[in-house]
PAKOL-692536 format. One record per residue (C-alpha): residue in one letter; residue number from 1; x, y, z; chain. Coordinates in nm, 4 decimals, always signed. Each point is the difference from the previous one (the first is absolute). Last residue first. Layout:
% residues N
("A"; NUM; (X; Y; Z); "A")
...
% end
This chain:
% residues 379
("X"; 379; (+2.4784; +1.0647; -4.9663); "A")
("X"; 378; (+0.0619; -0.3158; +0.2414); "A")
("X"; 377; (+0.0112; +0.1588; +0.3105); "A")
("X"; 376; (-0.2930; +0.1559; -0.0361); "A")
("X"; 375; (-0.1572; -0.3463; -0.1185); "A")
("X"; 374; (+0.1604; -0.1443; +0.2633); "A")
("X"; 373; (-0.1598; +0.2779; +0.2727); "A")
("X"; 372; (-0.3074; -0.0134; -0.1719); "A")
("X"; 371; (-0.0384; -0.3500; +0.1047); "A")
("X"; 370; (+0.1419; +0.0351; +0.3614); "A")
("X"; 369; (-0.2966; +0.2543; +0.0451); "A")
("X"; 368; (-0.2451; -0.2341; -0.1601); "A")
("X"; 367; (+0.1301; -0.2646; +0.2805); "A")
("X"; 366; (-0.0095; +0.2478; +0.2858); "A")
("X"; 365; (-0.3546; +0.0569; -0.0791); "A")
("X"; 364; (-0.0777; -0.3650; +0.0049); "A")
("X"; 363; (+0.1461; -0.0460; +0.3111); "A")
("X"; 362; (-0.2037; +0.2896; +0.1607); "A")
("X"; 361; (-0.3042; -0.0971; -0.1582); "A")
("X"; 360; (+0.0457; -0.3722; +0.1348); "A")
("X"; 359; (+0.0759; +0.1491; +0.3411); "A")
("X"; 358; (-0.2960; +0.1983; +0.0437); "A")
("X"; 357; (-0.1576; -0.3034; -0.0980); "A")
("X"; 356; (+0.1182; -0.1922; +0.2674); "A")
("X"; 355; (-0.0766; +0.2505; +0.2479); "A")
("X"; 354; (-0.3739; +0.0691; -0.1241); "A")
("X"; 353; (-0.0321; -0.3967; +0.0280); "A")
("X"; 352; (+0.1584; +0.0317; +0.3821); "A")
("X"; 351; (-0.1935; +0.2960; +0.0444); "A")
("X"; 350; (-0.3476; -0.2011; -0.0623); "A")
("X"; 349; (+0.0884; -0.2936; +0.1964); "A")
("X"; 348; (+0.0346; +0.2177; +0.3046); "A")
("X"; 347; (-0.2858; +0.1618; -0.0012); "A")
("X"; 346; (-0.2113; -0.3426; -0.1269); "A")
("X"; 345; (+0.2290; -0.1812; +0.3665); "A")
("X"; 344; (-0.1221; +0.3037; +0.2355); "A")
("X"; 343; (-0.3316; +0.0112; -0.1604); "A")
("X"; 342; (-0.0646; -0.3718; +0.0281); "A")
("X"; 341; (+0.1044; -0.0370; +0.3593); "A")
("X"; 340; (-0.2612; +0.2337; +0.1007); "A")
("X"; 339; (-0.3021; -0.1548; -0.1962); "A")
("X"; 338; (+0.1197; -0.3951; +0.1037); "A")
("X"; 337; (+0.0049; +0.1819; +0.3265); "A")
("X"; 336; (-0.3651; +0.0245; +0.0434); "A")
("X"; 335; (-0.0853; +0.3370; +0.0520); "A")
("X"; 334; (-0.2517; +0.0468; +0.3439); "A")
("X"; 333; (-0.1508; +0.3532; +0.0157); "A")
("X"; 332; (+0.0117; +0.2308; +0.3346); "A")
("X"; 331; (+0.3383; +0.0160; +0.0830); "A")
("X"; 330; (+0.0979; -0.1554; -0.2869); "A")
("X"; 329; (-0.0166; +0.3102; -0.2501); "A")
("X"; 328; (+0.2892; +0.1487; +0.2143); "A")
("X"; 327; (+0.2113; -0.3173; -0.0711); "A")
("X"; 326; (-0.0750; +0.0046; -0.3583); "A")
("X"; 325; (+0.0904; +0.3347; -0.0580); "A")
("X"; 324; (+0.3161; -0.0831; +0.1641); "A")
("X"; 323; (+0.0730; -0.3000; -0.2208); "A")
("X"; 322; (-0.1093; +0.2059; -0.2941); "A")
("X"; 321; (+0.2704; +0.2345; +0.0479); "A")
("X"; 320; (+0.2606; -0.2461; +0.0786); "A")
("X"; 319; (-0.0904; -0.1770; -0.3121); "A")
("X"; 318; (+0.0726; +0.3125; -0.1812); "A")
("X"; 317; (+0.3182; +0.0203; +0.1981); "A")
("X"; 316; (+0.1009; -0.3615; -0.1285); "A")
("X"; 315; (-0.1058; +0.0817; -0.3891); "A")
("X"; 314; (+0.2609; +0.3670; +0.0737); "A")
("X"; 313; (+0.2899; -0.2578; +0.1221); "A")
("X"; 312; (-0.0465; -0.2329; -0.3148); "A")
("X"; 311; (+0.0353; +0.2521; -0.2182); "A")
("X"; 310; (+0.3438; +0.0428; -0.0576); "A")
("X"; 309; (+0.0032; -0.3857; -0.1216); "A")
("X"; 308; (+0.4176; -0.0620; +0.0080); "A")
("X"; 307; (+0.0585; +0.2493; +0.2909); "A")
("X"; 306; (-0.2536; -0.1768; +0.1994); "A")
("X"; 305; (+0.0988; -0.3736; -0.1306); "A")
("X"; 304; (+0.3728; +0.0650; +0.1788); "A")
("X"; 303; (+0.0272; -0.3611; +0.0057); "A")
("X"; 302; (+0.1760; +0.0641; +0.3529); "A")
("X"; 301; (-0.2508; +0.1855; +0.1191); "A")
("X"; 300; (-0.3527; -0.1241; -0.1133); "A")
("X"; 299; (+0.1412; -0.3722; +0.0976); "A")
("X"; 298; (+0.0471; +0.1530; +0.3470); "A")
("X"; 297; (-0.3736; +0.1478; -0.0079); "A")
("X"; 296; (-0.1272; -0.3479; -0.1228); "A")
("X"; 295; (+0.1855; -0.1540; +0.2545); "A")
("X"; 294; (-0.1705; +0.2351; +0.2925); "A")
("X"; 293; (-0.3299; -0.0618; -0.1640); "A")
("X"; 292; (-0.0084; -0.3460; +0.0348); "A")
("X"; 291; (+0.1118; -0.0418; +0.3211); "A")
("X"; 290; (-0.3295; +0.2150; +0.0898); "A")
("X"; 289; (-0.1757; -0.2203; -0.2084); "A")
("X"; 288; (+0.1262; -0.3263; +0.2508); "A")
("X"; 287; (-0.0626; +0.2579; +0.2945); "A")
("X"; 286; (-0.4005; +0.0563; -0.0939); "A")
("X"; 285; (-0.0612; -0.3992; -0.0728); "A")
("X"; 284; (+0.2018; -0.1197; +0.3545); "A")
("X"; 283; (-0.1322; +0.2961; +0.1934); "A")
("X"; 282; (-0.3533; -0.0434; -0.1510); "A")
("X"; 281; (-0.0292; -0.3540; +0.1191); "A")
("X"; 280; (+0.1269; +0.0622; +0.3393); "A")
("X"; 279; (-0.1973; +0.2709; +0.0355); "A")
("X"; 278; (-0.3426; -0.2116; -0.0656); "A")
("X"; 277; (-0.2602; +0.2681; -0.1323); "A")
("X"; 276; (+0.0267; -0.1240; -0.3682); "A")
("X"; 275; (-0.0981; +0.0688; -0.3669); "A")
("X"; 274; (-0.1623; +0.3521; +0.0365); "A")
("X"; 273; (+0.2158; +0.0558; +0.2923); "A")
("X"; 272; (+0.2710; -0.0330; -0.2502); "A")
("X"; 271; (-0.1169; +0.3647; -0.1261); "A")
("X"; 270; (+0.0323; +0.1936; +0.3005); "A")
("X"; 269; (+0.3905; -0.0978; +0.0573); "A")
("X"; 268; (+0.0793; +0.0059; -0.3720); "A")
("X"; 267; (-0.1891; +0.3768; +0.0259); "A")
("X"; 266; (+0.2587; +0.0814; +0.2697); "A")
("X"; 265; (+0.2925; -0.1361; -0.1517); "A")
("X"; 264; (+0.0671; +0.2778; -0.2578); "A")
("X"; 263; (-0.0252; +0.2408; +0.2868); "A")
("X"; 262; (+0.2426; -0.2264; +0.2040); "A")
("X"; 261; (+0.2846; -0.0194; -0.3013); "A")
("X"; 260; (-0.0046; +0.3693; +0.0087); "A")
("X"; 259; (+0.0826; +0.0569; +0.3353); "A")
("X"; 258; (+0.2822; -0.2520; -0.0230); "A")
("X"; 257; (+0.0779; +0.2071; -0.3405); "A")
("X"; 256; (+0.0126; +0.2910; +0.1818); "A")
("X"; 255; (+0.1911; -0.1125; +0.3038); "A")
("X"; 254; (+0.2527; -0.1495; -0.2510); "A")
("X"; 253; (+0.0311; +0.3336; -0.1670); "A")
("X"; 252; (+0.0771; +0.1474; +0.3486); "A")
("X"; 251; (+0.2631; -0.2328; +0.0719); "A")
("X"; 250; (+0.1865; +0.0282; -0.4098); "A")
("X"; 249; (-0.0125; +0.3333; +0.1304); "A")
("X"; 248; (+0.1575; -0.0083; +0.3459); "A")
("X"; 247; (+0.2727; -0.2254; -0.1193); "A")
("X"; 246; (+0.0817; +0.1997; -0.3021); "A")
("X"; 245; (+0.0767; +0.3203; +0.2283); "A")
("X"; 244; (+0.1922; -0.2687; +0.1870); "A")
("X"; 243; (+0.2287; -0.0726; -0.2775); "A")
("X"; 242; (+0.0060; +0.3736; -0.1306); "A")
("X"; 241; (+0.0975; +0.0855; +0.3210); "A")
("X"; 240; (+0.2708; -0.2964; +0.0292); "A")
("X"; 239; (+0.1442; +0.1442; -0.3078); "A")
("X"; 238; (+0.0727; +0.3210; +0.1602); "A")
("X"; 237; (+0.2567; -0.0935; +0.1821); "A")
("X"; 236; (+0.2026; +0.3228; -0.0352); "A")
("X"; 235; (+0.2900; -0.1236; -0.2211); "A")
("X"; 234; (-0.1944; -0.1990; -0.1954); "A")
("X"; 233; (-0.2618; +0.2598; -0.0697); "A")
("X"; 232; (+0.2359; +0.2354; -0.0880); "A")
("X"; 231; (+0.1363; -0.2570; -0.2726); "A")
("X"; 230; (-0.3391; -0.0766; -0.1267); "A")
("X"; 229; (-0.1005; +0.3350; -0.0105); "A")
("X"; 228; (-0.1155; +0.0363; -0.3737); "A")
("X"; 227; (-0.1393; -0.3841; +0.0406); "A")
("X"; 226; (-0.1737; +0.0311; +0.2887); "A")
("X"; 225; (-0.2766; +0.3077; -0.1302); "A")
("X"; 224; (-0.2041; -0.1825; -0.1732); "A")
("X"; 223; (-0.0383; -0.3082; +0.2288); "A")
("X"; 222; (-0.0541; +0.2511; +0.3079); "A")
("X"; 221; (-0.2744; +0.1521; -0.1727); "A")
("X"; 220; (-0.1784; -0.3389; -0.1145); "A")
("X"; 219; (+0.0617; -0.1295; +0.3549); "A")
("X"; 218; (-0.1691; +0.3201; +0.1463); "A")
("X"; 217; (-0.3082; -0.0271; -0.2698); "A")
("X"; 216; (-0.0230; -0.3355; +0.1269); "A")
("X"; 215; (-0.0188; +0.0838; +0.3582); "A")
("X"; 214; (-0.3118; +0.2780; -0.0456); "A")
("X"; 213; (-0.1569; -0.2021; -0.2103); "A")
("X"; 212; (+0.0058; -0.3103; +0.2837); "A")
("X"; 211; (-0.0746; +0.2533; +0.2450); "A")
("X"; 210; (-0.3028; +0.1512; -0.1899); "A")
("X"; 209; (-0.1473; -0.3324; -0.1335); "A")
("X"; 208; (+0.0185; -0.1880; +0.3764); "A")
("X"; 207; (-0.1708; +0.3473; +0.1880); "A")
("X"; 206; (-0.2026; +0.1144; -0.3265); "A")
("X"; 205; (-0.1365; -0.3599; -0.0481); "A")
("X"; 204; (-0.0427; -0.0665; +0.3779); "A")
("X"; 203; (-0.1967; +0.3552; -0.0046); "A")
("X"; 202; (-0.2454; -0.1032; -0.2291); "A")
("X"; 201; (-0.0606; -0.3491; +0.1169); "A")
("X"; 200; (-0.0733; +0.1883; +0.3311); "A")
("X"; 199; (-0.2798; +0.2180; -0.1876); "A")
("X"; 198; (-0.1574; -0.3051; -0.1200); "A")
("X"; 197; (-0.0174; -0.1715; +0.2895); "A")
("X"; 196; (-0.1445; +0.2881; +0.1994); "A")
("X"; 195; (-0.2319; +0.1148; -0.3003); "A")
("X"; 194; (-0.1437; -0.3599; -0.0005); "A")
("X"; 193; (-0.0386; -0.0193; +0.3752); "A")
("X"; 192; (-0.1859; +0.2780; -0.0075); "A")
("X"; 191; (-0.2572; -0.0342; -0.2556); "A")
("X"; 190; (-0.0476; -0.4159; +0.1223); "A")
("X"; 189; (-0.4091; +0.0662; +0.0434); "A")
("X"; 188; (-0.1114; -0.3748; +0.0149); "A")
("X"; 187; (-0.2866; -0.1879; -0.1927); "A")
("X"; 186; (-0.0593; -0.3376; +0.1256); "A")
("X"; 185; (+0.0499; -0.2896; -0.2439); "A")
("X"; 184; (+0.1474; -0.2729; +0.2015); "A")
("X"; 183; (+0.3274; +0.1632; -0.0177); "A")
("X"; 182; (+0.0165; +0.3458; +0.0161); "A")
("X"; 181; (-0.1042; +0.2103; -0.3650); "A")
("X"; 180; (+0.1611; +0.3073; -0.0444); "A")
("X"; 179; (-0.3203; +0.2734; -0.0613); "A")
("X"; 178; (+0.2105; +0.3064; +0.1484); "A")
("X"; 177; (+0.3321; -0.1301; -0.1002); "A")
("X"; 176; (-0.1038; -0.0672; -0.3833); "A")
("X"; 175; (-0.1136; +0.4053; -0.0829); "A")
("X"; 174; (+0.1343; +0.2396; +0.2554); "A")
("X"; 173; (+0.3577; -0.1522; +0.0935); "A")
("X"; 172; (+0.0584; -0.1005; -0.4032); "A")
("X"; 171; (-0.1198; +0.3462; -0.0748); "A")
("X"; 170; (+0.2211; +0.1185; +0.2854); "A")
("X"; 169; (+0.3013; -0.2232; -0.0946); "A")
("X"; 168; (-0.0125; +0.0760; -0.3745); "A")
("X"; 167; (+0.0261; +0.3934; +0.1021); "A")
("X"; 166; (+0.2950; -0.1041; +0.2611); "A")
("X"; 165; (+0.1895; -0.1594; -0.3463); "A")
("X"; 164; (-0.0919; +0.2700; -0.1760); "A")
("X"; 163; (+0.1888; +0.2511; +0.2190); "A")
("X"; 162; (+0.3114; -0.2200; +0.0695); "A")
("X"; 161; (+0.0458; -0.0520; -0.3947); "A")
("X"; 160; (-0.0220; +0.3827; -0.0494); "A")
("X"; 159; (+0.2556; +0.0617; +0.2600); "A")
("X"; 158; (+0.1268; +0.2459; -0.2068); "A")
("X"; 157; (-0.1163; +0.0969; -0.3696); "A")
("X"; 156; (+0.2649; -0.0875; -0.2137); "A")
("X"; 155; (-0.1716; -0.3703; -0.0307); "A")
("X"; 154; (-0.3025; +0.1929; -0.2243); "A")
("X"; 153; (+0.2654; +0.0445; -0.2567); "A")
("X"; 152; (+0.1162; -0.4591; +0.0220); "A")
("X"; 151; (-0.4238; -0.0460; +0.0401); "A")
("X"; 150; (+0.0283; +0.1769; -0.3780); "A")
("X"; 149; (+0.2408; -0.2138; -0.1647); "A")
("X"; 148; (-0.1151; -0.3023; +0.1946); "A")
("X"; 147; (-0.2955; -0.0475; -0.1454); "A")
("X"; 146; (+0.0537; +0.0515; -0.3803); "A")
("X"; 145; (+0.3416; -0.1445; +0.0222); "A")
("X"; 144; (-0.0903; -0.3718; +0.1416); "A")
("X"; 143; (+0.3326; -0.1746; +0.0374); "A")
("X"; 142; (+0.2205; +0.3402; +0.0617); "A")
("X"; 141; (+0.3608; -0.0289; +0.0131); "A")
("X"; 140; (+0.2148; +0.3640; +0.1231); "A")
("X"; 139; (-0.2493; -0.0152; +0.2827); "A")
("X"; 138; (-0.2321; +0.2821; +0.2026); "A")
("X"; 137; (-0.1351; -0.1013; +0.2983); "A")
("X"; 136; (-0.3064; +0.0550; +0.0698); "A")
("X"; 135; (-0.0608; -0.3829; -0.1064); "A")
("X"; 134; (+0.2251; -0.1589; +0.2313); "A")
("X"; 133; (-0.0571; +0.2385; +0.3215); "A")
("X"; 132; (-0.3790; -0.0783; -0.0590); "A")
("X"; 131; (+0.0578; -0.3795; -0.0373); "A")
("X"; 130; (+0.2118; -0.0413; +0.3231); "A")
("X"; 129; (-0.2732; +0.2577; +0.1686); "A")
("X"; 128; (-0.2513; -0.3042; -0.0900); "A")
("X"; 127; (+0.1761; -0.2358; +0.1381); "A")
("X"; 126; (-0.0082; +0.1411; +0.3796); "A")
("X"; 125; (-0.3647; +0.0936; +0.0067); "A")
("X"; 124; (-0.0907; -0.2914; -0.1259); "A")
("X"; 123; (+0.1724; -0.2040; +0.2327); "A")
("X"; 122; (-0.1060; +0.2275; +0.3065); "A")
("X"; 121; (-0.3427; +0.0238; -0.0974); "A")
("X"; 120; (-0.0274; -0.3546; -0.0840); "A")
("X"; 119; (+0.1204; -0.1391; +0.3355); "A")
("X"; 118; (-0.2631; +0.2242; +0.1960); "A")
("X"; 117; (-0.2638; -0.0772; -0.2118); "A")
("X"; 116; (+0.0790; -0.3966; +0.0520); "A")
("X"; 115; (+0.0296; +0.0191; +0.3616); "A")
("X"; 114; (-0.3732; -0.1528; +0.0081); "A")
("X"; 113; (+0.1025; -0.2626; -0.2498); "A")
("X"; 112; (+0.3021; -0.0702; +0.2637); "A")
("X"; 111; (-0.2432; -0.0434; +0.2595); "A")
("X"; 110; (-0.2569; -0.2652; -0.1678); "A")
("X"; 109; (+0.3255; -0.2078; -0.1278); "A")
("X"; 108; (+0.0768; -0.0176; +0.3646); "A")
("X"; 107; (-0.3464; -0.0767; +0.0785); "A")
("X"; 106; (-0.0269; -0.2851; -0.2709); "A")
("X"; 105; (+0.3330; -0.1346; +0.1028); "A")
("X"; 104; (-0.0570; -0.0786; +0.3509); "A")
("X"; 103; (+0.2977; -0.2437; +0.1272); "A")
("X"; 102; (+0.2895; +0.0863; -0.2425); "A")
("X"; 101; (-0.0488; +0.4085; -0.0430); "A")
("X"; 100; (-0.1543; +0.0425; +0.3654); "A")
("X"; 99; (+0.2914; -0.1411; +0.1605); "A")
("X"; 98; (+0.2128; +0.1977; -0.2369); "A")
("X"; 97; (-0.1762; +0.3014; +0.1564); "A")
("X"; 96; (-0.0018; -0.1135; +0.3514); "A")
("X"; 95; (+0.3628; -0.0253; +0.0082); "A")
("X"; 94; (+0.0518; +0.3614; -0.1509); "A")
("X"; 93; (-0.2567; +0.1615; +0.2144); "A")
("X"; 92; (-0.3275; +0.0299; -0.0889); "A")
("X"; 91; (-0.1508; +0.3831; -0.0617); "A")
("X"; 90; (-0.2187; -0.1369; -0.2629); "A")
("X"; 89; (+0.1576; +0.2406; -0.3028); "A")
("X"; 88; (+0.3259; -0.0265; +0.1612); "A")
("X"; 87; (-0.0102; -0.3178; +0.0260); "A")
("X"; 86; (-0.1188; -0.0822; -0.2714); "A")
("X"; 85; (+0.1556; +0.1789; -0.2382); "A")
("X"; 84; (+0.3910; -0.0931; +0.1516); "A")
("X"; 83; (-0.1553; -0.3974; -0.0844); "A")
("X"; 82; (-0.0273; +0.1276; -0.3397); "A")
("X"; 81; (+0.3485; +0.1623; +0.0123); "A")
("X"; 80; (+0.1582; -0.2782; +0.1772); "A")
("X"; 79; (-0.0063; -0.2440; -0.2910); "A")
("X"; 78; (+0.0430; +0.0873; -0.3638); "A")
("X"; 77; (+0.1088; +0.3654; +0.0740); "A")
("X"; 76; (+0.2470; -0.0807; +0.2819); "A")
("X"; 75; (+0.0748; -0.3570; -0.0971); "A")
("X"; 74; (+0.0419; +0.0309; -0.3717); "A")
("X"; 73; (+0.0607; +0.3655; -0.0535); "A")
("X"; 72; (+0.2273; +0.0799; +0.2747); "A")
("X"; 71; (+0.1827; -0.3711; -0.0132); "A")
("X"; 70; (+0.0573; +0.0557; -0.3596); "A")
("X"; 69; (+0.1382; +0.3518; +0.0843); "A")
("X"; 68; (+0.1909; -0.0961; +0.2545); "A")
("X"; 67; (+0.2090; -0.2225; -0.2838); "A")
("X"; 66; (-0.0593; +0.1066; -0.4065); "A")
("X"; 65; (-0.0614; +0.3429; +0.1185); "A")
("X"; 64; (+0.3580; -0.0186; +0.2583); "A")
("X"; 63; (+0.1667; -0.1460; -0.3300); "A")
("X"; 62; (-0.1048; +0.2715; -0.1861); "A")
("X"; 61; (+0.1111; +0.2538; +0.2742); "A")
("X"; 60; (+0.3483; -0.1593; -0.0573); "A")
("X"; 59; (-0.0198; -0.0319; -0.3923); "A")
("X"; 58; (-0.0130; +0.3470; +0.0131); "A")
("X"; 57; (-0.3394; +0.2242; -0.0554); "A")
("X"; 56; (-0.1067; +0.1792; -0.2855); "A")
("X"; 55; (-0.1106; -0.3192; -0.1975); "A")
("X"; 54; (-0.2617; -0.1270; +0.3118); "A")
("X"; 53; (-0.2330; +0.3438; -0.1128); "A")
("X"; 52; (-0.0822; -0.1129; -0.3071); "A")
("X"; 51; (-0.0177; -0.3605; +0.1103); "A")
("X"; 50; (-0.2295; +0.0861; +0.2528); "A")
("X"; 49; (-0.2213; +0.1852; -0.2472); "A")
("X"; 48; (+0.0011; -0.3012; -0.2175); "A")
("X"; 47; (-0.0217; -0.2406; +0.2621); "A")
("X"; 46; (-0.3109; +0.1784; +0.1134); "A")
("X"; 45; (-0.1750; -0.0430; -0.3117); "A")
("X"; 44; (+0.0242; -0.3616; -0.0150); "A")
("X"; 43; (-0.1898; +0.0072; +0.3514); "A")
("X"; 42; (-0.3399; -0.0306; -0.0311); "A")
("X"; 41; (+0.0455; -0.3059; -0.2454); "A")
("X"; 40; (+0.3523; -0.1456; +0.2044); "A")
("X"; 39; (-0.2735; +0.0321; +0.3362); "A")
("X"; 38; (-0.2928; -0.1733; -0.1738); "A")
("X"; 37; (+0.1996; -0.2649; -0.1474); "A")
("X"; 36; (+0.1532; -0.0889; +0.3617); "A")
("X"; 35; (-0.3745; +0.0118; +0.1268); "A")
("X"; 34; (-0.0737; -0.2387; -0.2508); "A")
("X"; 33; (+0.2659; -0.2802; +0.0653); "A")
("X"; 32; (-0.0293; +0.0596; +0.4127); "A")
("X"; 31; (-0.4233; -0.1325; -0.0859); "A")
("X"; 30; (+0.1043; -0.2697; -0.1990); "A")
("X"; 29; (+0.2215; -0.1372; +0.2129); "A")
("X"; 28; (-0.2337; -0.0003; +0.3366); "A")
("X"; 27; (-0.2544; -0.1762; -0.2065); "A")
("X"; 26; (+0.2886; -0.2633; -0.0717); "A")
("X"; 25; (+0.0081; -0.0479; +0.3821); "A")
("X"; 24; (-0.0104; +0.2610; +0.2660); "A")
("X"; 23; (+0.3402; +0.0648; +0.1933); "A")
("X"; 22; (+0.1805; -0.2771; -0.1557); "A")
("X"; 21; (-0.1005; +0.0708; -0.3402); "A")
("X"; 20; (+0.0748; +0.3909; +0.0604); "A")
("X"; 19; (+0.3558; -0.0798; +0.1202); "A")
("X"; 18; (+0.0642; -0.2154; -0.3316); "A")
("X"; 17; (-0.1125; +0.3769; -0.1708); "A")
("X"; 16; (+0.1800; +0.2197; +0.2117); "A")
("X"; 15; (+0.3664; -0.2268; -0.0040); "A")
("X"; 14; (-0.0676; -0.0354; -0.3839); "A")
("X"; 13; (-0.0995; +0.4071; -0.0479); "A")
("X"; 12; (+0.3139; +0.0645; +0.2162); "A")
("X"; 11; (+0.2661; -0.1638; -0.1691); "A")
("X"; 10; (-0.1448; +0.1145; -0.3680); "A")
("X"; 9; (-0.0106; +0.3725; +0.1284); "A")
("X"; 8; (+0.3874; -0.0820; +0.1332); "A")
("X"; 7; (+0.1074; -0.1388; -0.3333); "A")
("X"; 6; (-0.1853; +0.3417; -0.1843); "A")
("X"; 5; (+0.3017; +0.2283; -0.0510); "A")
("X"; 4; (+0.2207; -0.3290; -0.0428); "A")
("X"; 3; (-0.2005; -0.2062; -0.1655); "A")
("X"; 2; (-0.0562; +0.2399; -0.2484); "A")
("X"; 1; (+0.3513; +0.1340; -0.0641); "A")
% end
């Protein structure tokens, strides 16, 4: 089971790692070997969410994750999305740009620090909505009672997640924008640009969230009502509806979790420039993680480890939470990712030990009820 969720992760990391020797030597090796740990450390949390999300859909769509998606997240996010910064940020076009990322790697490395604000804003922006809807939303299975008890009441207010996340974005906007630091130390006023970024992560959210919602809750009606008219819908073709209406959500939900996957990459982006500003080298390191994740989110699945440890999914959104925090905070203050990787993976830990002992007290509850059911039995 293993070696077959994670044969293709194994494939790649040899092919990356062999190619990183050729490319630049046994320093070359190293470097491709930490940047793959940096991205599985940031990104443990975002196979868990995946994974939540990956169970709703066929094994169709999950093939189309475990395919375009791979070359999405590896070569799109890995790759062309810093070389997409510069360029943009630089006004290069596309040739230029990758000309600029292999030939002059201290200005290119210069640029995308300067997009940085920008790239936070929109990240942060977009992950931290994830954790509002999560936690204002109120759940039959609760990890941490006392807090989300009451944030599940203040959740019936509407669009209270949309509100505070615009508040966060205008103290974020008005406090680390306006004293961001450029590269070489300058001070720069980046107010706008923040509240720009930010406000566009917004709406991708409700634009990818909403439709993908919107589908699912379709599917779900459809579902309940097919088998009372299964012989009507027979007769009037109705079953290719319900096959299309599945179609267009299990599309949407792979929007959002492409969308996703690119907000969780963002601070993996930023964060290998702390170990490298050679592309090539971050490609190789960034997409053997990203391989990574996508097994780990199969292996999630088809273990069915999120409906084993309830908890798990409410550790990953905490993570998300602190992520986005995080991202915000970075637009004027550096956070080594040793710091960021760490809260995701102690988050995480900590509902998967709540999980298991959930479980225990469950089991052993069951037991005493077994017992007094013989001794019942027995009188």
């Amino acid at each position: 089971m293993v070696l077959k969720t994670f044969g293709w992760s194994f494939a790649v990391t040899a092919l990356g790692l062999v190619a990183a020797i050729l490319f630049g030597g046994w320093t070359a090796f190293g470097i491709v070997a930490i940047l793959s740990i940096l991205e599985i450390s940031l990104s443990f949390d975002n196979a868990v969410v995946n994974a939540g999300i990956l169970k709703k859909m066929n094994a169709f769509w999950q093939k189309i994750f475990l395919t375009i998606g791979i070359l999405i997240a590896v070569f799109g996010m890995r790759l062309v999305f810093p070389v997409v910064i510069v360029a943009v940020s630089a006004q290069l076009g596309p040739i230029e740009a990758v000309d600029l990322a292999l030939s002059d790697k201290d200005r290119y490395q210069e640029l995308v620090t300067d997009a940085h604000p920008a790239i936070a804003a929109f990240g942060g922006m977009f992950l931290l909505m994830i954790f509002l809807d999560f936690i204002f939303e109120d759940r039959d299975i609760k990890w941490l009672a006392w807090l989300e008890r009451p944030l599940a009441k203040l959740g019936r207010i509407d669009m209270l997640s949309v509100c505070i996340a615009l508040i966060i974005l205008l103290i974020s906007a008005m406090t680390f924008a306006t004293h961001a630091h450029q590269h070489g130390g300058a001070h720069v006023d980046k107010a706008e640009t923040v509240l720009l970024s930010g406000i566009a992560g917004l709406i991708t959210y409700m634009i990818v969230g909403g439709l993908s919602g919107f589908f699912e809750d379709k599917l779900e009606e459809e579902e309940e009502h097919e088998h009372e008219e299964e012989e009507k819908a027979a007769r009037e073709g109705k079953p290719r509806t319900v096959v299309a209406m599945a179609g267009k959500a299990a599309f949407f939900m792979f929007l959002y979790l492409e969308v996703l996957d690119a907000s969780f990459s963002f601070d993996g982006v930023i964060g290998a420039f702390a170990i490298t500003n050679d592309i090539v080298l971050m490609a190789l390191g960034l997409g053997i993680g990203a391989m990574y994740v996508r097994s780990l989110t199969v292996y999630l699945v088809r273990q069915g480890t999120l409906d084993e440890y309830v908890y798990l999914e409410h550790g990953a959104h905490y993570a998300i939470g602190a992520l986005a925090l995080i991202l915000l905070v970075t637009i004027q203050y550096e956070i080594p990712e040793l710091v960021t990787g760490s809260i995701g993976v102690i988050l995480i830990g900590w509902s998967f030990l709540s999980s298991v002992r959930r479980n225990k007290r469950l089991a052993a509850a069951e037991g005493n009820a077994d017992d007094k059911t013989e001794v019942t039995s027995g009188v």
